[in-house]
C-alpha positions, 0 to 999 in steps of 0.5 A: 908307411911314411918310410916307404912312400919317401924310399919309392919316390925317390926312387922313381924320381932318379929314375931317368925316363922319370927325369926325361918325361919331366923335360919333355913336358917342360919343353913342349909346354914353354915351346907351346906358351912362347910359340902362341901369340894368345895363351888360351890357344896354347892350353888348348894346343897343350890339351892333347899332349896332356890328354894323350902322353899323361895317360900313357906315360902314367900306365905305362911306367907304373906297370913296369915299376910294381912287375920291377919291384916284384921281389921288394913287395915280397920282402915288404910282405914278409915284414909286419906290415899290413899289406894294404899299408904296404900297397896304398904306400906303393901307390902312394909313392908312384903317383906322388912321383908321377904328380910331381913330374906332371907338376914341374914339367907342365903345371909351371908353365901353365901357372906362369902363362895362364893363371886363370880357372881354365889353366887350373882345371887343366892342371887338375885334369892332369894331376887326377889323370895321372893318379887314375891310370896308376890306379888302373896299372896297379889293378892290373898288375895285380891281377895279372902276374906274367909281366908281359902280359900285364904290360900289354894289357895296359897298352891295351887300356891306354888305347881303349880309353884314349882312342877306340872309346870315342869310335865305339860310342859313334859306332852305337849312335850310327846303329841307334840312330832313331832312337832318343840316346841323349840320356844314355851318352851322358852315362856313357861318358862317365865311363872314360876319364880321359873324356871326362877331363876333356869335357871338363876343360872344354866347357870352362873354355866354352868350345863346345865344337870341339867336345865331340857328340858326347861333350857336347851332349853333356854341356846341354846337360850339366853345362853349369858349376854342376857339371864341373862338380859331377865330372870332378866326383866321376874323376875321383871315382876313377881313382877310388874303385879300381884301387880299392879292387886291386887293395883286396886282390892284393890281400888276397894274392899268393906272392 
């Protein structure tokens, strides 16, 4: 397993649109902090990139990478290897990569600039962001054999969670509005992590004017230590389920 996650993170850390993914977030991290005169503004100038760029870069390039590496599976496969060892070592080594890259290119910065609990939980948010779509690709993937497809699905994810999520809860407030939906937007949110890891970096930053409906629905509510915990446990979440299905789809799958 060890062999396999050294062998695909090494891979993919030569791989130039890995590289160039680093630098543009190192240059648009050191751009921000040096162009600000306070740091706080500049994580939260940061927030957006991280919150838009992260996810797409990490559906995206992992996609591409399981449909690219469609025969090294299957020779793997043919190995004696489990291949739950073998998909949880390919995941392993995507999102080590992708974590790296994330780290250098944004999380320097942001220790070196804003060392406080807001930086690290935005450093946080980014690592967990970054796993969590590599979770998603994979599932998808593994589900989906035609390449093109697969990847138009996780075009399709990327801008479910990233965009159309916030407008298709506003649509259900407007059409529900007499009725009491404070309780149900705050299970509601937990079904984006994108908006999870929002609020979560909002609230430590106390601005809750720019959390929208549902952020600011769920500060009233878990407002406290609580609610960091609860978002974190949600974000893992996040990560667990979709790639414990793609682990027993995987086993499943005729290659």
């Amino acid at each position: 397993m060890k062999k396999i996650i050294k062998y695909v993170m090494i891979d993919i850390l030569r791989n130039k649109i890995m590289l160039a993914y680093t630098v543009f977030l190192l240059l648009i991290s050191l751009s921000i902090f040096n162009l600000e005169d306070n740091s706080a503004k500049g994580l939260l100038s940061l927030l957006n990139i991280i919150l838009i760029v992260v996810p797409l870069v990490s559906i995206l390039f992992s996609s591409i990478y399981v449909y690219n590496s469609a025969e090294f599976l299957e020779l793997l496969a043919s190995q004696p290897l489990k291949r739950r060892t073998l998909w949880l070592s390919i995941f392993s080594g995507v999102s080590g990569s992708l974590v790296l890259a994330f780290f250098v290119g944004a999380g320097i910065p942001i220790l070196l600039y804003e060392p406080t609990p807001t930086g690290f939980i935005m450093l946080g948010s980014g690592i967990m962001l970054s796993v969590i779509f590599v979770s998603v690709a994979m599932l998808a993937t593994v589900k989906i054999r035609d390449k093109a497809k697969g990847i138009g699905v996780a075009i399709l994810l990327w801008l479910y969670f990233s965009l159309l999520f916030d407008g298709l809860v506003m649509f259900l407030l407007f059409q529900f509005a007499d009725y009491p939906l404070d309780k149900a937007m705050v299970a509601v949110s937990l079904l984006n992590p994108i908006d999870l890891s929002r609020i979560l970096i909002l609230l430590k930053m106390d601005i809750s004017a720019m959390m929208g409906y549902t952020g600011a629905i769920f500060k009233n509510y878990f407002g406290t230590n609580s609610g960091l915990l609860l978002s974190g446990m949600v974000l893992l979440m996040w990560v667990v389920m979709p790639l414990w299905l793609s682990v027993r789809k995987f086993n499943r799958k005729d290659l």
